[in-house]
N, CA, C and O atoms as CSV, one atom per row, in Angstrom:
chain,resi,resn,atom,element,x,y,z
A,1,UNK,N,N,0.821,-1.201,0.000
A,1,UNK,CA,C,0.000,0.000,0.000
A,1,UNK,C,C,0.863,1.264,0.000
A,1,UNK,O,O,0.495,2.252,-0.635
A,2,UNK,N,N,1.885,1.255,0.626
A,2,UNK,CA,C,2.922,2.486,0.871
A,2,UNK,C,C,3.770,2.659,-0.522
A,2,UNK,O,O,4.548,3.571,-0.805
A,3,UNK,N,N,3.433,1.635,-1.233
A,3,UNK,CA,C,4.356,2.292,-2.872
A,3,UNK,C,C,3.114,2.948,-3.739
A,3,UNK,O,O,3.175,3.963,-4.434
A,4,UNK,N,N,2.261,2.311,-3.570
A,4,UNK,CA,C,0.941,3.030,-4.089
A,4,UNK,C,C,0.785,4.363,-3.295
A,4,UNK,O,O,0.697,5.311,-4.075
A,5,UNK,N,N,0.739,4.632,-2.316
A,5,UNK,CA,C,0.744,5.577,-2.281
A,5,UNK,C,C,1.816,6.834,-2.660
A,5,UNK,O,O,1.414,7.958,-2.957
A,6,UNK,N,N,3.270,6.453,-2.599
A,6,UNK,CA,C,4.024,7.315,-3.040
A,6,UNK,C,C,3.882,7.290,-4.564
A,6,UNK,O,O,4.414,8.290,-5.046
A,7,UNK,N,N,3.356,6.502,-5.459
A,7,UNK,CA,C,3.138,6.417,-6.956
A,7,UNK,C,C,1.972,7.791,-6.760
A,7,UNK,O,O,2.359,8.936,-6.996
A,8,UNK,N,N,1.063,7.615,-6.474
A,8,UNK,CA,C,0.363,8.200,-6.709
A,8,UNK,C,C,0.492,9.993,-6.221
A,8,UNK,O,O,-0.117,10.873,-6.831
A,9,UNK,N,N,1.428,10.269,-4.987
A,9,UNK,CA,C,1.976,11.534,-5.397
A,9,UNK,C,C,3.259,11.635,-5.908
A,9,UNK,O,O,3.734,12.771,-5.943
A,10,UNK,N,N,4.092,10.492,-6.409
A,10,UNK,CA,C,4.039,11.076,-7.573
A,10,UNK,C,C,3.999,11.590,-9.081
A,10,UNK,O,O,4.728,12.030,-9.970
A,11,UNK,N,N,2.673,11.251,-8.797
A,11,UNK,CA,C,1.448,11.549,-10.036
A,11,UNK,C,C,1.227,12.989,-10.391
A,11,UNK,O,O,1.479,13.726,-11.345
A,12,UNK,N,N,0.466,13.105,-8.848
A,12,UNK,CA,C,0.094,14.217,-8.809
A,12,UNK,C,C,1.286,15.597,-8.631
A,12,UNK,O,O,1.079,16.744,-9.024
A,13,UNK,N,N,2.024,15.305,-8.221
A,13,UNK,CA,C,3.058,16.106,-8.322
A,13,UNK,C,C,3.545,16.483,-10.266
A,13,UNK,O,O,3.758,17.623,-10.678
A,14,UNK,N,N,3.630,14.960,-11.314
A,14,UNK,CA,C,3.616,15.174,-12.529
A,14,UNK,C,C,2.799,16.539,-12.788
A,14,UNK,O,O,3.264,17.668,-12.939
A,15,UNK,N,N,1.535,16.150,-12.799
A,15,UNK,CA,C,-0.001,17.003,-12.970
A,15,UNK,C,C,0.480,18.501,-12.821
A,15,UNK,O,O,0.579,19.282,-13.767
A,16,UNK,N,N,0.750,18.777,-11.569
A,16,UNK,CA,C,0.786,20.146,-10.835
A,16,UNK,C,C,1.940,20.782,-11.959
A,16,UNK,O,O,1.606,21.703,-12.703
A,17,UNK,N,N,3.089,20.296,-11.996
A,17,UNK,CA,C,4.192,20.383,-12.779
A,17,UNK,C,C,3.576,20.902,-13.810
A,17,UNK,O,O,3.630,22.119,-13.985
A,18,UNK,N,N,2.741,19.917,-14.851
A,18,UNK,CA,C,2.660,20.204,-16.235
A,18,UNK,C,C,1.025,21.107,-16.402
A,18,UNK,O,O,0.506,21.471,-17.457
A,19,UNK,N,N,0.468,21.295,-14.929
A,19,UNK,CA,C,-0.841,22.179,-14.944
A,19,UNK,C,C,0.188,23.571,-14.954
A,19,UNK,O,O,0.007,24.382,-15.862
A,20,UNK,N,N,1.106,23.795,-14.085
A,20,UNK,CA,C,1.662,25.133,-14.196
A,20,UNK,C,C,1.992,25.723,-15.315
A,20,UNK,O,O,1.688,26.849,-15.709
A,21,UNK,N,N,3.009,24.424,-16.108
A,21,UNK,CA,C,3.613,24.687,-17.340
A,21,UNK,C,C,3.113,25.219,-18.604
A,21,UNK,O,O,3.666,25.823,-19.523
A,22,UNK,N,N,1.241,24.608,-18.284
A,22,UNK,CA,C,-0.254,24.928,-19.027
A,22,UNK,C,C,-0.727,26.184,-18.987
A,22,UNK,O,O,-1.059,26.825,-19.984
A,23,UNK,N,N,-0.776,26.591,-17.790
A,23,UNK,CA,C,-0.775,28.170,-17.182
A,23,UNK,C,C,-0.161,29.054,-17.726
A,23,UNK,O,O,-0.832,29.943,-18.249
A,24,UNK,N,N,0.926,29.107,-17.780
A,24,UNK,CA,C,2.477,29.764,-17.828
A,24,UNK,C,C,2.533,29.904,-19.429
A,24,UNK,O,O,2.891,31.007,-19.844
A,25,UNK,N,N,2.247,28.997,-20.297
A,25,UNK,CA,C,2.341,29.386,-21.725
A,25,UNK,C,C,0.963,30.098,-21.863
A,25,UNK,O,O,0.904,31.186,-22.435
A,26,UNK,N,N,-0.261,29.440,-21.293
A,26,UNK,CA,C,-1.381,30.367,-21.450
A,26,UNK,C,C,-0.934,31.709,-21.490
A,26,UNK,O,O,-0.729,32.387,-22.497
A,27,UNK,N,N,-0.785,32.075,-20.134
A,27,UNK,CA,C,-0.544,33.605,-19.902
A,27,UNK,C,C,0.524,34.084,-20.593
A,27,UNK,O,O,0.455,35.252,-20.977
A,28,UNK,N,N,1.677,33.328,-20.883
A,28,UNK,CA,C,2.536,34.899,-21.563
A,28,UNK,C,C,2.024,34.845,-23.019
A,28,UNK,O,O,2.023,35.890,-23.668
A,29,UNK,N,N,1.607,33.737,-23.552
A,29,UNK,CA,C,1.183,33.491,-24.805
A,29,UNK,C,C,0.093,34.846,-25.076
A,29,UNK,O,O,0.289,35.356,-26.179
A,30,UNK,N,N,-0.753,35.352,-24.454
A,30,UNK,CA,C,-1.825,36.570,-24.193
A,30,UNK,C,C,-0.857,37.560,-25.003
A,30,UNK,O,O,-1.559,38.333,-25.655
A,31,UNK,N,N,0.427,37.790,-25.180
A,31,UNK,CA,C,1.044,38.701,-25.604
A,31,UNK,C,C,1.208,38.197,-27.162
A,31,UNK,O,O,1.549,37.078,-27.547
A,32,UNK,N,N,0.896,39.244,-27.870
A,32,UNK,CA,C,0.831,39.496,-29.393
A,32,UNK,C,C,1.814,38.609,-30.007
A,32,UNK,O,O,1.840,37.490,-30.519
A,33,UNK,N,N,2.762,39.747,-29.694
A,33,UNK,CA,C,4.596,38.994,-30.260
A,33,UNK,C,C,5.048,38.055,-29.050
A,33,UNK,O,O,5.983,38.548,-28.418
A,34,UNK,N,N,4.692,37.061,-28.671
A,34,UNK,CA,C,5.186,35.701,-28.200
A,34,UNK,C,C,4.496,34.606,-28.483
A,34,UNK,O,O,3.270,34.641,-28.371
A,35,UNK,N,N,5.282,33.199,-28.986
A,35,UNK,CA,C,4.487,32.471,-29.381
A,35,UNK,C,C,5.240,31.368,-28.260
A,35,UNK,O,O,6.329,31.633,-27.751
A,36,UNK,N,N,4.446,30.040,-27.954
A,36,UNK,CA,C,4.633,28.800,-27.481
A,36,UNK,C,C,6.043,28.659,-27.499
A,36,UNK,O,O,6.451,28.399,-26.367
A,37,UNK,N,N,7.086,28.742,-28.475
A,37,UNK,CA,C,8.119,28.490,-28.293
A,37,UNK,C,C,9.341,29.654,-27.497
A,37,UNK,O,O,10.406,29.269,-27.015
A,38,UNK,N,N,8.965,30.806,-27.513
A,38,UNK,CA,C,9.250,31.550,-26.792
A,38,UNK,C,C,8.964,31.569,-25.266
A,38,UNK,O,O,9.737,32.145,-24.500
A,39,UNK,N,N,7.641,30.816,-24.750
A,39,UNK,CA,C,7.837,30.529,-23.188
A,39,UNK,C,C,8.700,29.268,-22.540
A,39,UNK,O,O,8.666,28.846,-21.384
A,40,UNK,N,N,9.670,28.697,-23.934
A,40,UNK,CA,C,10.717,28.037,-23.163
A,40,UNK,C,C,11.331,28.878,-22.766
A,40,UNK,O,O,11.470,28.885,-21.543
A,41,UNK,N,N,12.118,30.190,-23.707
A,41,UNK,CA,C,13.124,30.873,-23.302
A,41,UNK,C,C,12.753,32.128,-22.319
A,41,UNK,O,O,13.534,33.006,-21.954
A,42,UNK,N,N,11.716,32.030,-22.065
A,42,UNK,CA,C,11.467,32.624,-20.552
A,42,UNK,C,C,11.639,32.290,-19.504
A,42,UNK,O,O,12.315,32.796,-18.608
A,43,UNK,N,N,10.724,30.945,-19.549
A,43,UNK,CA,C,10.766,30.365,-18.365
A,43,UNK,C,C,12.666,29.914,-17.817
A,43,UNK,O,O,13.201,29.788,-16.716
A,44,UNK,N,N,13.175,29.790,-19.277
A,44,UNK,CA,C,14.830,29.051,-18.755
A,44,UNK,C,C,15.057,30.532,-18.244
A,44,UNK,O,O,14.921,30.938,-17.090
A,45,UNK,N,N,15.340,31.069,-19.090
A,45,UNK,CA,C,15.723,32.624,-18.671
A,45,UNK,C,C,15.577,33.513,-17.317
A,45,UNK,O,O,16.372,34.263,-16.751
A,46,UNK,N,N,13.627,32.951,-16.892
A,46,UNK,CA,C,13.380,33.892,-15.591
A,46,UNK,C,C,13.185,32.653,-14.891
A,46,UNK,O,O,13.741,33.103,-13.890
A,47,UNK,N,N,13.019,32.016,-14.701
A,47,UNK,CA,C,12.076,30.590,-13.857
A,47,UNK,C,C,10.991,30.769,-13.867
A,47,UNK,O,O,10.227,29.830,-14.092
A,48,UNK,N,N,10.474,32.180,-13.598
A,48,UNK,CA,C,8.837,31.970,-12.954
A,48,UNK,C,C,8.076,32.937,-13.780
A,48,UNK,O,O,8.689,33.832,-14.363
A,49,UNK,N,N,6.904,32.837,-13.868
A,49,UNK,CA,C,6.337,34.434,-14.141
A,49,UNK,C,C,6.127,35.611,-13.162
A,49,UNK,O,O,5.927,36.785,-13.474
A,50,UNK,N,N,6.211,35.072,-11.891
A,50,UNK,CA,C,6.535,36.073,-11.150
A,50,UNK,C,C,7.755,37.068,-11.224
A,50,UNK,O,O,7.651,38.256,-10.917
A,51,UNK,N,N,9.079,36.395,-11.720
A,51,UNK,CA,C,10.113,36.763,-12.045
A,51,UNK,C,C,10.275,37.812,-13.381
A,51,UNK,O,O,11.069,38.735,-13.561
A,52,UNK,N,N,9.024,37.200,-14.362
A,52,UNK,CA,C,9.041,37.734,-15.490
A,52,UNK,C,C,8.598,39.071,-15.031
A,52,UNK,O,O,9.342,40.037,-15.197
A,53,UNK,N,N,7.217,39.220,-14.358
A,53,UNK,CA,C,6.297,40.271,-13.920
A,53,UNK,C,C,7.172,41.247,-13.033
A,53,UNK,O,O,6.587,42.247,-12.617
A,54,UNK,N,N,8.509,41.078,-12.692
A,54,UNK,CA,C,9.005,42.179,-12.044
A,54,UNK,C,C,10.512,42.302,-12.674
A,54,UNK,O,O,11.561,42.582,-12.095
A,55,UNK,N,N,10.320,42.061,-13.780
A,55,UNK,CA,C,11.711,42.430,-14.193
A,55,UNK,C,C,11.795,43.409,-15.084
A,55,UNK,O,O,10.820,43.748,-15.755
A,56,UNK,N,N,12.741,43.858,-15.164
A,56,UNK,CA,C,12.675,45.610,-15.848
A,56,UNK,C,C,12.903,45.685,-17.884
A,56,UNK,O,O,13.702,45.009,-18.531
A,57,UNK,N,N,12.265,46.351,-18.235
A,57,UNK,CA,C,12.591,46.434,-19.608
A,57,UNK,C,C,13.637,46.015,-20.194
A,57,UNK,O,O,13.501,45.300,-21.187
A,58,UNK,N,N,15.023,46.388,-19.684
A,58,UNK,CA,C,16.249,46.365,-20.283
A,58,UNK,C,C,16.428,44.222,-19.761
A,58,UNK,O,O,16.991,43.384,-20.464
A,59,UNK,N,N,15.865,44.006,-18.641
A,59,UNK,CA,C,16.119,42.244,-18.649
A,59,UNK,C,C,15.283,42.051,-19.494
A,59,UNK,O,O,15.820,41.495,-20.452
A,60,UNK,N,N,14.302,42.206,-19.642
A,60,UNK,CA,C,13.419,41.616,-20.731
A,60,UNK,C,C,14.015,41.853,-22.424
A,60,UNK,O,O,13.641,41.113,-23.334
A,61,UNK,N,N,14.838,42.828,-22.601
A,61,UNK,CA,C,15.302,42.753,-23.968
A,61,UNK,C,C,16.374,42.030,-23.749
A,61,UNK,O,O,17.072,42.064,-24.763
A,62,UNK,N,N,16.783,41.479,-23.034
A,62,UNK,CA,C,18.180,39.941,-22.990
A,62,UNK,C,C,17.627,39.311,-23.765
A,62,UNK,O,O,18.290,38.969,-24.745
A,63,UNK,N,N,16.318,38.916,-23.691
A,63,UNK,CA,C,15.825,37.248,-23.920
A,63,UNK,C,C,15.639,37.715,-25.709
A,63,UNK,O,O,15.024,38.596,-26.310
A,64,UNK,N,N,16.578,36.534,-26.107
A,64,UNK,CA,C,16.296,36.641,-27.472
A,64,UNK,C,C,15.116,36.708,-28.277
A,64,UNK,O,O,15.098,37.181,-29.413
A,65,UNK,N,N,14.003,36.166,-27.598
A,65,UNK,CA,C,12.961,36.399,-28.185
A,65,UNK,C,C,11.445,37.768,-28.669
A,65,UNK,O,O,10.437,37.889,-29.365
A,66,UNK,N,N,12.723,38.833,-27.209
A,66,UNK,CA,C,12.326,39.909,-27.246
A,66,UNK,C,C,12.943,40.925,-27.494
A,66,UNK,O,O,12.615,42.094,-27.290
A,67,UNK,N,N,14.145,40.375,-28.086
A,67,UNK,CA,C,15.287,42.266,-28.093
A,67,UNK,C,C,15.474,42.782,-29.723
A,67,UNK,O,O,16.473,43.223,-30.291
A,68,UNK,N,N,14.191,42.554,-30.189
A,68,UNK,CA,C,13.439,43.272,-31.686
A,68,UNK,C,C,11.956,43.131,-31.457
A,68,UNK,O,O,11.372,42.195,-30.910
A,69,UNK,N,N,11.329,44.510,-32.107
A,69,UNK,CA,C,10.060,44.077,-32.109
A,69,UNK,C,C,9.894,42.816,-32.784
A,69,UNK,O,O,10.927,42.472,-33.359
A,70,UNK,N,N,8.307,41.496,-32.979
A,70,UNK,CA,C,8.628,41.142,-33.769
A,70,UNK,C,C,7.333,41.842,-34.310
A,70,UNK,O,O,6.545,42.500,-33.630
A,71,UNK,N,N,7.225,41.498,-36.116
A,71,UNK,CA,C,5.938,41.700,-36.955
A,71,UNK,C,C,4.408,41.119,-36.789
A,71,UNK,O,O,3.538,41.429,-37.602
């Protein structure tokens, strides 16, 4: 019973993981010029979106995916 139970969190631990990861492209995806493949190089870049949400213009033009407008 005690491996079943550690299987099963961790399951749910998978879930939470890839519910965030679901989240996280949702929301920056909301922005015009970013697509799906650009919230890898955020997330490697900032870790979090909290991180993203307080970082200043000039960090945000590091990330290659933002230091040109795109079309």
């Amino acid at each position: 019973m005690e491996g079943k139970s550690a299987k099963n969190l961790m399951d749910v631990q998978k879930y939470q993981s890839f519910d965030y990861l679901t989240k996280f492209i949702d929301i920056i995806t909301q922005v015009k010029s970013v697509n799906k493949t650009d919230t890898q190089t955020f997330l490697h870049g900032f870790g979090s979106l909290e991180s993203i949400l307080n970082s200043s213009n000039e960090q945000l033009c590091v990330c290659p995916s933002l230091d040109q407008l795109k079309d």
